[in-house]
C-alpha positions, 0 to 999 in steps of 0.5 A: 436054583440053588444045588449044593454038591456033596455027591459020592464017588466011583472009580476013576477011568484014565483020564482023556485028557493030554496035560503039561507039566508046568514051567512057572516057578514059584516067587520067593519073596512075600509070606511063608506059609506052612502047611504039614510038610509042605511050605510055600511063599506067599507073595505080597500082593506089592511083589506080584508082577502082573505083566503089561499084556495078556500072554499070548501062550498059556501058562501053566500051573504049579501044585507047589504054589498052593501049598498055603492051603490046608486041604483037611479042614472042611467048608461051605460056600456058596456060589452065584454065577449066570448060565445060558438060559438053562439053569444049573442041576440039582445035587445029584446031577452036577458032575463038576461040582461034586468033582470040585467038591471031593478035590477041595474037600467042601460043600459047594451051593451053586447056583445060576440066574440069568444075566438080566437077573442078576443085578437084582438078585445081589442087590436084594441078597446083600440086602437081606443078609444072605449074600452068596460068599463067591459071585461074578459081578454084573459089571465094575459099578456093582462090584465097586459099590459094595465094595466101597461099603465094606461088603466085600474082601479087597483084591489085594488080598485074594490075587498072593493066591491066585498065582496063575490067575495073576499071570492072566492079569495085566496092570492096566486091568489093576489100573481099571478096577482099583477104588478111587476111594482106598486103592483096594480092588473089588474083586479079581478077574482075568482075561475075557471069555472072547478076547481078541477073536475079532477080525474082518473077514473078505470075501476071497472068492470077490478079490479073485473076481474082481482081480484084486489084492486084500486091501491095505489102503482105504482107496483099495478098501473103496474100490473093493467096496464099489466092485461089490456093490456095482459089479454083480459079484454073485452073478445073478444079473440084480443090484443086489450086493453090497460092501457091508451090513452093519447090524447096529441094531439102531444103537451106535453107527460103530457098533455090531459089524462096524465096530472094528472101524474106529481103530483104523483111524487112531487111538479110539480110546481116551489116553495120555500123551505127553502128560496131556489127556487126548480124547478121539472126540477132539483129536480129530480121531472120531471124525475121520472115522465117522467121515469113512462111513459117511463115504460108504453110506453115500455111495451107497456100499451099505445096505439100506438097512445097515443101520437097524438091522439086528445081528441074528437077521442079517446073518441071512444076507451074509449066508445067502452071499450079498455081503462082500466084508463083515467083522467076525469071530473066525469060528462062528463066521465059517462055521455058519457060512458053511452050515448055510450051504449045506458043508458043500466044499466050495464054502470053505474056501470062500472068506479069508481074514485080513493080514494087516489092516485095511487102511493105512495106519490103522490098528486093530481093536485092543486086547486085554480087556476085563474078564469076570469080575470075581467077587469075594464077599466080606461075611463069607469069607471072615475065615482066612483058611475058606479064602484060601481054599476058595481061591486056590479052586478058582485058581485051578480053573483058569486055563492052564490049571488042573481043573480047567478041562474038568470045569469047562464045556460041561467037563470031562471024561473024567469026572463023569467016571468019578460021578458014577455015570461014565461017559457013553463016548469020548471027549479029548482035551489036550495042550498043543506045542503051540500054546494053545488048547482044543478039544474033540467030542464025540457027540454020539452018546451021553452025555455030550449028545445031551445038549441041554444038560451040558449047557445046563452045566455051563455057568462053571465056566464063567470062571475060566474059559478063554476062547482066545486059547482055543483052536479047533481039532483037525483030526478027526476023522471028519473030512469036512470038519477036519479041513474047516478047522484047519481054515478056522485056526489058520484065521485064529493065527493071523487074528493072535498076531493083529498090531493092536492099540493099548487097552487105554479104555480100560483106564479111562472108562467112566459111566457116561450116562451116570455122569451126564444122563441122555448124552449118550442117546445124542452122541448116537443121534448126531453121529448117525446124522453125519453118517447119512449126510444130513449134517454136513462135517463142517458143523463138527466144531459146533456138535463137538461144542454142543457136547461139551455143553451137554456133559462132555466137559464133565465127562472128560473131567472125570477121564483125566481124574482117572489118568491121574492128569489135569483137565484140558483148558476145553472142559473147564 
């Protein structure tokens, strides 16, 4: 469906929402630019100083920065994004697009597909000559590949105004989007919708039983794993509890539940040492993890359908508490755990997020990985003064910005008044002390109690939303809500506070199955083998070896091209 927003407006109810003043200041350097009585300095995409990690406050935005933008002149765009399976409202129900259309003075068509659609909806609208002016690319292949054709506008040029945007922008994201081919960038991005939110997650109530400290070893992790299973945690007199589940799905043994373990054993990721590649297939780093696995199979710590269970059905052996570890978002694991058992007060208290690591020398998975990836197309945007007005929105709706609140999680109070249709009950958003963001909704009246109308809403927030930022509200009358929260952002503290590996996948990544089809299909195959014993460790060289035959060496050749390093003698 395609919505365009020209929408009228009403008065305006004081705001619901609790904003900061910014503390970032403009650069001096790059390009002055003038607009009326205002001028700004734009910086050359060269004096931007994207940082080495993402922040882990917000920072905020500066009205001042955007003063490149001469809001009297009027335009159109047009936007693709994907939604949530309901697809985004037409004209004269699109409260954010009508608010974003009155504060940029322009006619916006937006509209949504679903992410299987995607793809194919860019491919046959750059075929045909219509493509969107502004969409969120499928994946970097995409991006880059019509990029590479001179379809869209390089990232150089859109990121002087995008200030804010920049700061959530690290060098390694720069690294991994530039074009081999000109150094251009293909689109723009920012942090990821759920960035760093992982953890593991133990049971509390088993350690105590159990008279155990949280694991920080793999021999205390082994013994935890043990009692699980053969000491009847839950009481009930049947060997039917376990160490782990690991909802794999069938796909890769260190995917779903298991995919926090590679990073305990070394850098999981292709990197540079020294001036030499390093790869975890040949560095011993992939085989220590595969081998810990392979100790909880055969004891028999995992579930017997570990392996191709999926992630919605083994929810059910965690909530019916079978389950002793599992790898989660703080949020969504205590939020189902207790709605399973009915809010009863005994569950909040029952899991607990690790500390530190569970093995020795480990790490936790890293961070700053790419977000959407925000294309500009080249016809749409030929007018310098559209691109800059395009940009300057988008920039507003990055968290920290004037529009984040009112582009989220189907807006605000706010721009359902300037819609005409003000709010039956309230929704709070604030910035607290502590760099982070939470909102409350009081979901008893429209339109917050319309939940298919909300999430109809949400493809807008592809743009900016960062539930690494958020924390829960905890005063809200809600004595079970409130009490889970403050549990839940406790967790979010622990996890913001992980020591984690640097992104070198970010650099290093290259598309297996376009360079060597099928290798990943036998990677999956053999790891599982190793994992469930049916191939003894001591065939590691040999597999390794088959790897390499199979694609590896072009593989690993196309890593150290983008490290800029020489290929190891093993995969000439």
């Amino acid at each position: 469906m395609v919505a365009g927003c020209g929408g009228k407006s009403s008065s305006t109810n004081e705001s619901t929402f609790t904003t900061q003043p910014s503390t970032e200041e403009g650069s001096s350097s790059g390009t002055a630019s003038e607009t009326g009585s205002n001028t700004v300095t734009v910086p050359n995409f060269e004096e931007i100083e994207f940082p080495d990690s993402l922040p882990t406050k917000i920072i905020f935005g500066n009205s001042e920065d955007y003063a490149y933008d001469d809001l009297s002149a009027h335009y159109t765009v047009s936007i693709l994004t994907t939604n949530n399976g309901v697809a985004s409202p037409s004209r004269e129900n699109d409260p954010i697009c009508q608010w974003l259309e009155k504060k940029f003075n322009l006619t916006i068509n937006f509209e949504t597909c679903s992410s299987s659609d995607l793809p194919t909806i860019i491919s046959t609208r750059f075929a045909s000559g219509d493509a969107p002016d502004f969409f969120t690319a499928p994946d970097q292949n995409v991006a880059t590949t019509l990029y590479e054709a001179g379809q869209l506008v390089d990232g150089r040029k859109i990121y002087p105004y995008m200030p804010l945007t920049a700061k959530y922008t690290t060098k390694n994201m720069i690294k991994a989007l530039t074009s081999t081919v000109d150094g251009g960038l293909p689109c723009v991005t920012h942090y990821a919708f759920q960035d760093a939110v992982w953890g593991f997650a133990i049971r509390k109530d088993w350690l105590d039983k159990f008279g155990m400290k949280e694991p920080t070893t793999e021999d205390e992790l082994l013994a935890f794993a043990k009692a699980c299973t053969e000491d009847d945690p839950d009481g009930n007199g049947v060997d039917d509890t376990y160490f782990m589940i690991g909802a794999c799905s069938g796909n890769s043994v260190t995917s779903g539940m298991m995919k926090g373990w590679p990073s305990m054993f070394g850098n999981p990721e292709t990197h540079v040492e020294n001036g030499q590649l390093v790869d975890p297939m040949l560095d011993g780093t992939r085989k220590k993890c595969l081998e810990f696995l392979n100790k909880l199979y055969t004891s028999g710590y995992l579930h017997p359908d570990w392996y191709t269970i999926s992630w919605e059905k083994a929810k059910s052996y965690t909530h019916n508490d079978k389950i002793g570890m599992v790898y989660y978002p703080p949020a969504d694991l205590l939020g189902e755990y207790t709605t399973a058992k009915n809010q009863s007060e005994d569950s909040l208290d029952v899991w607990k997020f690790l500390e530190k690591p569970p093995i020795e020398n480990g790490k936790f998975v890293a961070s700053g990985s790419l977000g959407k990836l925000f294309c500009f197309s080249s016809k749409g945007f030929e007018d310098e003064g559209k691109l800059k007005r395009v940009a300057h929105m988008i920039d507003t709706m990055t968290v920290g910005g004037e529009n984040f609140f009112h582009t989220v999680q189907g807006g605000s109070d706010e721009i359902y008044s300037e819609f005409g249709k003000p709010v039956e009950s309230h929704r709070t958003w604030t910035y607290n002390d502590d760099g982070t963001f939470m909102f409350y909704t009081d979901a008893s009246g429209w339109p917050w109690n319309d939940n298919n109308y909300i999430v109809s809403l949400t493809g807008w927030q592809n743009i900016g939303w960062g539930a690494s930022y958020e924390r829960k509200p905890t005063n809200t009358g809600n004595e079970f809500a409130d009490a889970l929260n403050v549990r839940r952002n406790a967790f979010s503290d622990i996890i913001a506070k992980y020591d984690r590996w640097p992104n070198d996948g970010l650099i290093s990544s290259v598309s297996v199955e376009s360079i060597a089809p099928g290798l990943t299909d036998f990677v999956n195959a053999r790891e599982l083998e190793f994992v469930l014993g049916k191939t003894s460790f001591s065939e590691w060289d040999n597999y390794v070896n088959e790897w390499l035959t199979r694609g590896g060496k072009d593989v690993i050749a196309a890593k150290a091209a983008k490290l800029g390093v020489d290929v190891p003698d093993y995969a000439k």
